[in-house]
PAVEXGU-20100 format. One record per atom (N, C-alpha, C): residue in one letter; x, y, z negated. Coordinates in steps of 0.001 Angstrom, whole numbers, plus 500000, padded with zeros to 6 digits. Layout:
PAVEXGU-20100
AXYZ;...
***
This chain:
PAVEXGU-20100
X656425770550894858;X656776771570895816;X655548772027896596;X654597770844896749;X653251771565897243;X652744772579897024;X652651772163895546;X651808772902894500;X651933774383894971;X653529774594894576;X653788775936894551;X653941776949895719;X654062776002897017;X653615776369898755;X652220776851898259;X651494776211898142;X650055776322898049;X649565777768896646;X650212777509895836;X649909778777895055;X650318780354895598;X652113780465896269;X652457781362896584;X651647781606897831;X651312780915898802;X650328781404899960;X648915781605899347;X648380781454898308;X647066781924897684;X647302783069896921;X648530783265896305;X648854784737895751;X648898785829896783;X649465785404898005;X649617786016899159;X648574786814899972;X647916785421899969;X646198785708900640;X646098786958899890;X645688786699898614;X644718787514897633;X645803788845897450;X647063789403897099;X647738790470897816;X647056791520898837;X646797790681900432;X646311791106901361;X645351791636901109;X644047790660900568;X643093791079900188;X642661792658899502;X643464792635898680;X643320793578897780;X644037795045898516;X645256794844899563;X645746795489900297;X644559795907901142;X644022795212901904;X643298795786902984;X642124796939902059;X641791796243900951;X640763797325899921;X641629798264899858;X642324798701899225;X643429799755898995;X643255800681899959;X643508800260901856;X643645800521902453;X642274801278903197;X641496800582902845;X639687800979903669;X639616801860902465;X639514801816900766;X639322803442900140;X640488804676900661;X641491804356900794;X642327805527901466;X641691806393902162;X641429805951903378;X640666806153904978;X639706806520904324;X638831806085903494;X637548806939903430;X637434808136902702;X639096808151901961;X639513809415900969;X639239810743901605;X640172810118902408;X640820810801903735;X639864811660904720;X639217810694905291;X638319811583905849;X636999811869905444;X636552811694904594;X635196811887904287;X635425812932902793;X635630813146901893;X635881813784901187;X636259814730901165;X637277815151901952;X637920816472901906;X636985817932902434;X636085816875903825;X635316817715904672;X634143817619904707;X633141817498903648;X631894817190903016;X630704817924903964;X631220819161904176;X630085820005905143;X630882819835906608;X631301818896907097;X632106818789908077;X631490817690908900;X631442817198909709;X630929815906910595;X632190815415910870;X632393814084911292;X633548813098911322;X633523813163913111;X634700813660913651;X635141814052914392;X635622812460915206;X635168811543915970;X635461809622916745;X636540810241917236;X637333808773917131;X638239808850917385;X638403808316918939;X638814809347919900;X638886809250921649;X639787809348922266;X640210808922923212;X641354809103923967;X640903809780925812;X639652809951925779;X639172809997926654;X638804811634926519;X639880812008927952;X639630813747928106;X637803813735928847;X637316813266929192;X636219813328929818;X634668813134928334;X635520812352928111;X634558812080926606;X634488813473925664;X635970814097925505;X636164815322925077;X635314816126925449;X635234816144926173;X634404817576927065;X632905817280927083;X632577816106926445;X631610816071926673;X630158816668925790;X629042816510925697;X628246817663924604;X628222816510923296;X628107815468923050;X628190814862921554;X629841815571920991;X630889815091921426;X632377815746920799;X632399816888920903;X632042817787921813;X631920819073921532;X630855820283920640;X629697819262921132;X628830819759919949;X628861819756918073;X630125818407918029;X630552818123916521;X631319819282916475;X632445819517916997;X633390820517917312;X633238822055916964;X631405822320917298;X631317823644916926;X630574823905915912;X629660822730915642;X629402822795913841;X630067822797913358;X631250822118913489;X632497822026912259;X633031823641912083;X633059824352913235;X633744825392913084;X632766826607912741;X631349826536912332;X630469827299912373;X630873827608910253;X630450829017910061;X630872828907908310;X629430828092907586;X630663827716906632;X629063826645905683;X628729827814905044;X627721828795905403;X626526829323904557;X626047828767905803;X626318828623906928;X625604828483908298;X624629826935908093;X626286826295907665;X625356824649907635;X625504823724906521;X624728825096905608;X624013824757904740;X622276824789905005;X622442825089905315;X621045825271906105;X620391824509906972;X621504823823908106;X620850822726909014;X619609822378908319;X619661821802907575;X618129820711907307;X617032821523907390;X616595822828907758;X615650824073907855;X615944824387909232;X615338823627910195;X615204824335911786;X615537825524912005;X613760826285911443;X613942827177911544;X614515828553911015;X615251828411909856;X615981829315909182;X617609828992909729;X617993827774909778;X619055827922911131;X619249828525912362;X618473828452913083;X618154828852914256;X618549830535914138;X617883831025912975;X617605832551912773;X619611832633912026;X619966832249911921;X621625832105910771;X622109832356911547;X621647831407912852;X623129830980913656;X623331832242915125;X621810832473915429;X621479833454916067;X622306834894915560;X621983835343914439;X622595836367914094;X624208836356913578;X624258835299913692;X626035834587913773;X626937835193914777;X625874834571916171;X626532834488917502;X626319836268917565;X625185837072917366;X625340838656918083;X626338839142917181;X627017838807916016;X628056839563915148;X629301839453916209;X629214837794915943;X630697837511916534;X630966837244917951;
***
């Protein structure tokens, strides 16, 4: 009767195991994939944190169009994108 205490709680363990994997590729399905030219938006509960320039500054790259940020990695040809971005719109 040991035996099989001891096997079904090691089948168990290893279940979990494989559950929690399951579970951490989901989440990374989830958010990282879908939104490739996107920055990962922390997760806050804090209206003050909101408002603040790191969450808000993610906030408006995300919403800027990717010809825009495609470009980030070029200072200065961003700068000139985003400039003539803002006098359109």
């Amino acid at each position: 009767m040991d035996q099989r205490v001891q096997s079904l709680m090691f089948m168990m363990m290893m279940m979990m195991i494989i559950l929690g994997i399951i579970l951490c590729q989901i989440v990374y399905i989830i958010t990282v994939i879908p939104d490739k030219n996107n920055l990962h938006l922390p997760w806050v509960t804090l209206a003050m944190y909101q408002k603040g320039v790191n969450y808000s500054g993610i906030k408006i790259l995300n919403g800027l169009p990717n010809a825009i940020k495609d470009i980030c990695s070029k200072p200065e040809k961003f700068n000139g994108a985003l400039k003539r971005f803002l006098h359109t719109h």
